[in-house]
KETORZA-214881 format. One record per residue (C-alpha): residue number from 1; y, x, z; residue in one letter. Coordinates in steps of 0.05 Angstrom, whole numbers, plus 5000, padded with zeros to 4 digits. Layout:
N
<r><num>NUM</num><py>Y</py><px>X</px><pz>Z</pz><residuo>a</residuo></r>
...
This chain:
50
<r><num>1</num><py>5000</py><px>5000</px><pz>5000</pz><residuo>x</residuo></r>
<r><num>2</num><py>5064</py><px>5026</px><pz>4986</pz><residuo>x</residuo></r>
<r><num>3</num><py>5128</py><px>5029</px><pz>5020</pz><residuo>x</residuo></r>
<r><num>4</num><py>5164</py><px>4969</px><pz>4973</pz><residuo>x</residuo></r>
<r><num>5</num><py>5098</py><px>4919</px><pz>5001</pz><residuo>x</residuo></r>
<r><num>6</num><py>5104</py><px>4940</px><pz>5071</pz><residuo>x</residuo></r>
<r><num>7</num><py>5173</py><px>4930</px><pz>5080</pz><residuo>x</residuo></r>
<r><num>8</num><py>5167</py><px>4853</px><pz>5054</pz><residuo>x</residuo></r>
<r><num>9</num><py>5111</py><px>4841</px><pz>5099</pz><residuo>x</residuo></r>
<r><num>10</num><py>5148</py><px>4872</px><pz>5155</pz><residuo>x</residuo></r>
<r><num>11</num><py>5202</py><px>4839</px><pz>5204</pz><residuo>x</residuo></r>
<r><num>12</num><py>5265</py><px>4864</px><pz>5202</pz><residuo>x</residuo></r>
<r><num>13</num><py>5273</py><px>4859</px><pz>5281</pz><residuo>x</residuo></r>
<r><num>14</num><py>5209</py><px>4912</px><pz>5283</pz><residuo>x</residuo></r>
<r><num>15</num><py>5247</py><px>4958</px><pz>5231</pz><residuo>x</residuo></r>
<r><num>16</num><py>5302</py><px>4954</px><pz>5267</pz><residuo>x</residuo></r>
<r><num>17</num><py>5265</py><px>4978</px><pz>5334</pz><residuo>x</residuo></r>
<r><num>18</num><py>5226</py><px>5027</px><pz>5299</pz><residuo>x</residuo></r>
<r><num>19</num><py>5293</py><px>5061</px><pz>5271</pz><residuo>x</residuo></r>
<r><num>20</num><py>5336</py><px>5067</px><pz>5340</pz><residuo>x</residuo></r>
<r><num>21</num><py>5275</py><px>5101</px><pz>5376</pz><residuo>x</residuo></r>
<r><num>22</num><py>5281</py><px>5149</px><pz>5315</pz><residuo>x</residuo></r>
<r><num>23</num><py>5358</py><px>5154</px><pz>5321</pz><residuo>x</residuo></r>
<r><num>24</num><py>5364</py><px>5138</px><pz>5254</pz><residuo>x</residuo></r>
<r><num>25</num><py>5437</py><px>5103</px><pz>5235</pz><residuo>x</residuo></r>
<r><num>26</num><py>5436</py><px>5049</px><pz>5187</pz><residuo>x</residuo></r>
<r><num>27</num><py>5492</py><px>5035</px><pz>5161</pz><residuo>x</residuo></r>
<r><num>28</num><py>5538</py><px>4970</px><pz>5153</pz><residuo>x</residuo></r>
<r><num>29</num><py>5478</py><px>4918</px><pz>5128</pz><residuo>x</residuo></r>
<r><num>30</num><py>5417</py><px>4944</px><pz>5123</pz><residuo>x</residuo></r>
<r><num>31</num><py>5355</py><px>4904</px><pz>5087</pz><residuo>x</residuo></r>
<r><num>32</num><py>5279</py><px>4917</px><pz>5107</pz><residuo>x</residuo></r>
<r><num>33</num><py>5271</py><px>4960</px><pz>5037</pz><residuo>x</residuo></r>
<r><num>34</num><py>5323</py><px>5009</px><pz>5057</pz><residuo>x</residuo></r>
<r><num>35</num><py>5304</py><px>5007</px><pz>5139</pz><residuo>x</residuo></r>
<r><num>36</num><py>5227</py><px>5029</px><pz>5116</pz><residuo>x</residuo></r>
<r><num>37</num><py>5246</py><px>5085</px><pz>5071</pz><residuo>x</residuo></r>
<r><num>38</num><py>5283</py><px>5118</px><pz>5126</pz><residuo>x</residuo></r>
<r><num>39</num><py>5226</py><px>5106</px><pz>5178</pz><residuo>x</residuo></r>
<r><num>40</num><py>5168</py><px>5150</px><pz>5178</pz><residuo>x</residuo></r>
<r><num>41</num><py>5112</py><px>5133</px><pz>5145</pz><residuo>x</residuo></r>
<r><num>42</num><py>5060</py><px>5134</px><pz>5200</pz><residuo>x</residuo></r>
<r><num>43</num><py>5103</py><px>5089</px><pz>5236</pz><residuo>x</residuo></r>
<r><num>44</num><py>5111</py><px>5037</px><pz>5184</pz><residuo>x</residuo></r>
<r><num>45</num><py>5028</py><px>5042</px><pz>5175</pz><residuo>x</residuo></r>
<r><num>46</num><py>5017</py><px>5027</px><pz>5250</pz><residuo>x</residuo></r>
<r><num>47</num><py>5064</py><px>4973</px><pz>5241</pz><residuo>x</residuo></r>
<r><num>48</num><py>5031</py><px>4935</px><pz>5180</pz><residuo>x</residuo></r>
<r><num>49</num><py>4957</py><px>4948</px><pz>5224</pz><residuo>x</residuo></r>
<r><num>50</num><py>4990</py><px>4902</px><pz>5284</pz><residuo>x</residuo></r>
């Protein structure tokens, strides 16, 4: 599965979560797409196996 597919099955409120423990800014609006490509990857994978 790639990144594009797990960030539309993902919730943007675990994203979100999953970015400030990372410290990572976001800018003004962010949408899921651009939220998962700054996320690692192993952490978007545990996600999708909740």
């Amino acid at each position: 599965m790639d990144v594009e597919e797990m960030a539309k099955k993902a919730k943007l409120k675990d994203l979100k979560e999953i970015a400030k423990k990372h410290d990572i800014k976001l800018g003004r609006c962010p949408t899921k797409l651009n939220i998962a490509k700054k996320i690692p990857k192993d952490e978007l994978e545990a996600l999708m196996s909740k």
